[in-house]
Each structure stands twice: as C-alpha cells, then as structure tokens.
C-alpha positions in Angstrom: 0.0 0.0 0.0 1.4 3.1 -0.6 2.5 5.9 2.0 1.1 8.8 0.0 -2.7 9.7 1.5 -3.5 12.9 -0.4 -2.6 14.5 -3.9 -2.7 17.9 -4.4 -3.1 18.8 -8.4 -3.1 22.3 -9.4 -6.2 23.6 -11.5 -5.4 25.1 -15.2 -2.2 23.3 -17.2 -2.4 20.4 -14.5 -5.7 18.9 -14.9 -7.4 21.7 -16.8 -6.9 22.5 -20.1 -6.6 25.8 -21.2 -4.8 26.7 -24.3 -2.3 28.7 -22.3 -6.0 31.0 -21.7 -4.8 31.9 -17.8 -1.5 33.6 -19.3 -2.7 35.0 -22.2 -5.7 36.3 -20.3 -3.3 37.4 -17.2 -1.0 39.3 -20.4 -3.8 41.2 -22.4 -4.7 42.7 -19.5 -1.7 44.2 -18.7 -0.8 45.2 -21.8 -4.3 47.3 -21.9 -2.9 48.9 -18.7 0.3 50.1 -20.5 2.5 47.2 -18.7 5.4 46.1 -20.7 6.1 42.4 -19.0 5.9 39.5 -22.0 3.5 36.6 -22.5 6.2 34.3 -21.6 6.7 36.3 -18.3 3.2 35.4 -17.1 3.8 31.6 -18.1 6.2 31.5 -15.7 4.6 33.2 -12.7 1.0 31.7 -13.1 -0.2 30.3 -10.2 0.0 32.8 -7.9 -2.2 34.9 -6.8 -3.6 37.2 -9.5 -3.7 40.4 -7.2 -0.4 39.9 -5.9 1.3 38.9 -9.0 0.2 42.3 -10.8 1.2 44.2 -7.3 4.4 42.7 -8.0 4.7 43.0 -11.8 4.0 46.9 -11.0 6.6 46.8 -8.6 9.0 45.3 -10.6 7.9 47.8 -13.6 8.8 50.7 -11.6 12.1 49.8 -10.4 12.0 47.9 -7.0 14.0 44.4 -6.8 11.6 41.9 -6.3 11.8 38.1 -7.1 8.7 35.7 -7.4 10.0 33.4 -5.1 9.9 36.1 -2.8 6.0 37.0 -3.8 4.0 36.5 -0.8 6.9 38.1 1.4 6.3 41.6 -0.2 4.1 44.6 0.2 2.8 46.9 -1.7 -0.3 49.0 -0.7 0.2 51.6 -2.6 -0.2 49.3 -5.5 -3.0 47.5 -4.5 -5.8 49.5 -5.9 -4.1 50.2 -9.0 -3.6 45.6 -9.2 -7.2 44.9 -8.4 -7.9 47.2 -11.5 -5.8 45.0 -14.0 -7.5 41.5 -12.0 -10.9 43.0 -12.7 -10.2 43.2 -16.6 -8.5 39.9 -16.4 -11.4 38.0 -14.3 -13.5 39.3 -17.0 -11.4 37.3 -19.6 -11.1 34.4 -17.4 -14.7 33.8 -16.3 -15.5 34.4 -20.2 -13.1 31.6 -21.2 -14.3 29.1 -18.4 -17.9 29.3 -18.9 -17.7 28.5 -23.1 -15.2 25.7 -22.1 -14.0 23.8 -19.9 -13.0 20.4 -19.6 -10.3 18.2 -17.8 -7.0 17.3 -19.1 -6.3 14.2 -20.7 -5.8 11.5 -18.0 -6.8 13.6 -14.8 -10.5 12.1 -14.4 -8.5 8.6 -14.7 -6.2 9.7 -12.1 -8.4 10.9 -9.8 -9.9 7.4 -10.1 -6.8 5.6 -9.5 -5.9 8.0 -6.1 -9.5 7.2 -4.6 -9.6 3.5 -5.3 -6.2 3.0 -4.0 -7.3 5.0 -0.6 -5.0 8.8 -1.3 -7.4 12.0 -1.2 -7.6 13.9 -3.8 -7.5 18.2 -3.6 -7.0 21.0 -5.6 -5.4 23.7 -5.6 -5.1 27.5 -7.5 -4.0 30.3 -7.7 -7.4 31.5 -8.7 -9.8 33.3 -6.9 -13.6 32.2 -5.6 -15.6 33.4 -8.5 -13.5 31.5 -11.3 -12.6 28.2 -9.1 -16.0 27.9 -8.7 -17.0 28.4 -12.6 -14.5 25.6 -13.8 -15.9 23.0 -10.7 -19.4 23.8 -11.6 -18.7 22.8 -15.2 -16.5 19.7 -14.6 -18.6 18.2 -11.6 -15.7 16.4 -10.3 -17.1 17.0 -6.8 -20.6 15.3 -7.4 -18.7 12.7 -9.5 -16.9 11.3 -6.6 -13.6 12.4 -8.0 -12.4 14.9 -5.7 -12.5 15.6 -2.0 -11.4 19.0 -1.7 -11.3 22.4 -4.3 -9.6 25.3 -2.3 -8.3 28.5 -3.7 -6.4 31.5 -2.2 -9.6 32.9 -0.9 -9.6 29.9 1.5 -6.0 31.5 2.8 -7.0 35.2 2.8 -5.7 35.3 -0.2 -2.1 34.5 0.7 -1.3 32.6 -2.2 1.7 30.4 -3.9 4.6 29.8 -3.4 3.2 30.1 0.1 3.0 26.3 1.6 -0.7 27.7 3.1 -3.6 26.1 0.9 -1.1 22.6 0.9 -1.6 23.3 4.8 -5.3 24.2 4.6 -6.5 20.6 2.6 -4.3 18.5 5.7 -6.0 20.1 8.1 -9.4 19.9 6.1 -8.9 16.4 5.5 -7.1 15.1 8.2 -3.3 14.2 6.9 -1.5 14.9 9.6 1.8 14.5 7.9 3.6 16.1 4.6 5.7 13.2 4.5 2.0 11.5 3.0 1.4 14.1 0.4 1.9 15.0 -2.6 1.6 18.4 -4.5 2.0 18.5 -8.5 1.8 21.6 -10.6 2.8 23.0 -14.2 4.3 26.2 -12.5 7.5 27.4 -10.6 4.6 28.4 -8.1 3.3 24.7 -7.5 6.9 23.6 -7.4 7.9 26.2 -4.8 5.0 26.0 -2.8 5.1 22.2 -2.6 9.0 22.7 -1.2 8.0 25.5 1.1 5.4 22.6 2.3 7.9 19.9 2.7 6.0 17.9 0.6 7.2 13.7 0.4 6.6 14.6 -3.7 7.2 17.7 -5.3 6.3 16.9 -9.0 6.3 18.8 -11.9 4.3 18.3 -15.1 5.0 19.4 -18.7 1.2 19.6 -20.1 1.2 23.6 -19.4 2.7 26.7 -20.2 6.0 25.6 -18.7 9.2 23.1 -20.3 11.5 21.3 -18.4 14.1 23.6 -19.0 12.1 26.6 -16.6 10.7 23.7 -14.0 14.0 22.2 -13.5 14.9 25.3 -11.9 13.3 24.9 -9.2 13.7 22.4 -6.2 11.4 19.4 -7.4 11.6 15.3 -6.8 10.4 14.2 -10.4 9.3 16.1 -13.5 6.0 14.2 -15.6 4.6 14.5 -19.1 1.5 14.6 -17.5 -0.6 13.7 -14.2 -1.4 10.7 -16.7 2.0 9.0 -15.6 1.6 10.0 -11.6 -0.1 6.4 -10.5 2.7 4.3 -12.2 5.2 7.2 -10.5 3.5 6.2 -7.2 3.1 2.6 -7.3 6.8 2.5 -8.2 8.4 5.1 -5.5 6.0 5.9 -2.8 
C-alpha cells in the first residue's frame, strides 16, 4: 500500500486544459494597462495569486527588486488599488473563457480514479480566486462525480497565495493528513513547485502539459518532473 494519503493537483495546465488562456488572459490585461512584462513572463509566474502577482509586476515595472520566489513576502499598498484594477479586466477574460469551455486534461479524471480506489485523497489547488474556481468545478462536476474531496483557492488562505505552503496546509487540516511526509503536490508552475517545497511535501512533482518546459521547471527544487498527471499512478506505485 502506498505511503502517500493525499494529492494535491493544481487547477489550469495540471488537470485543466486551457490553451495557455490563464497567461494569455493574465498578459492582455496588462498590456491594456500600459505594462510592458511578456507573455512568456506570465507563463512563468502563473499560479500565484492574481492580485499579488500584478502588485508585483508593478513593482517590478517601476524599479523595485523583487523576485517571485519572494512573492507572498512583499508589500505593496500603494499598489494594490491600481492591481485589483488590471484582475478585474483579467477576471473578466477568465470567467469568459471558463464558462464556453471547460473540460479536464487528458488522464486527470483517470487519475483521480486511481488516487480514490487506492485510498489517497484527492485536492486541488489555484492560484485563482472564488468566482473563477468555482465556474471551472461547476462545469467539470468532479465534486458530485466522486472524484475529488477538496477544491480550495487562495480565498480559502485570505488570499495569501503560492509559493506560500498555506492552501497545501489548509487541505491537511481539512482532511485530516497529519503529515507532509503523506502528500503530494504536483503543478505546471515554478509556483506549485515552490509552494510544494515551502510545504515539505514527500513529492514535489512537476508536469510538462502547461505553459512551462522542463528547461524553466528544473529550476526549481522538485523530486520528479512528468509529461503529465497521466504517468503520476505508475510514478506512485513505483516510489512511494
């Protein structure tokens, strides 16, 4: 029997596709604001918390040294009001995209179904806020379909985000897993990677179905990289 008794799978580029929508959607609004940061820039930092992350884009923008591992660790209320401004236009986007379509990544429904039978809880987790966590559940159902035990997103944490360990910490204590030597968080983003380490999480496991490649999630402190949460059961059976 394995030693792992909960997985916790990111939302969008994990086991959500999304044609890259979160980034794009993240990029067009800022470049309506008058932001300069690229497309790829917001592949790379997706996951976090959308506020924050355009507090900190800002930041960075005007000058001030900031690092996205550093994300949750920063400040800025002078730029708050001028951030939930740019979320607004992008939640817009976001809800938009979710309710025309929405459906799960090849594999994760499968997955899900392999966790339960073989006695691991199954969570997720994003970087997304109420309104739009709740749009893609309502339209995959994974909740009434017995898939899932637990959706949280960074409202569940006041919205202290990735790569803060907190919503990792939040599903334990939810469910009962008294130990982070039992779970296992997997992600498409440096986000899920550093917020899994931050957690002390048994595996820290990266996937390559998203916006990232191997090249940007190797960066980052992980245990395994995957193709997709397809190959996580056989991962499982075979090292936990």
């Amino acid at each position: 029997m394995s030693r792992i008794k909960l997985v916790v799978f990111d939302l969008s580029g994990t086991t959500v596709e999304d044609d890259n929508a979160v980034a794009k959607s993240l990029h067009q609004a800022a470049v309506e604001h008058g932001l300069h940061a690229g497309l790829e820039e917001f592949q790379k930092t997706i996951g976090t918390n959308k506020i924050r992350l355009y507090q900190y884009m800002i930041a960075r923008e005007r000058g001030r040294a900031v690092e996205i591992e550093d994300l949750e660790k920063f400040d800025f209320p002078d730029l708050l009001d001028e951030a939930k401004m740019l979320f607004d236009r992008y939640a817009v986007l976001m809800l938009d995209y979710y309710r025309r379509s929405v459906r799960a990544m090849d594999g994760a429904e499968d997955t899900f179904r392999w966790c339960r039978e073989n006695g691991i809880l199954v969570a997720t987790d994003t970087g997304f806020h109420r309104e739009v966590n709740e749009a893609i559940m309502d339209g995959l159902k994974w909740k009434e379909k017995g898939l899932t035990d637990l959706a949280v997103d960074v409202e569940h944490t006041n919205g202290v985000g990735r790569p803060a360990p907190f919503m990792i910490f939040h599903i334990m204590q939810t469910l009962g897993v008294q130990s982070v030597h039992e779970v296992i968080k997997i992600g498409d983003t440096p986000a899920d990677l550093l917020s899994g380490y931050n957690a002390g999480c048994a595996g820290n496991i990266g996937v390559l179905s998203g916006a990232n490649s191997a090249a940007t999630l190797g960066k980052y402190r992980h245990t395994h990289i995957l193709p997709s949460v397809a190959d996580l059961p056989e991962l499982i059976k075979r090292e936990f």
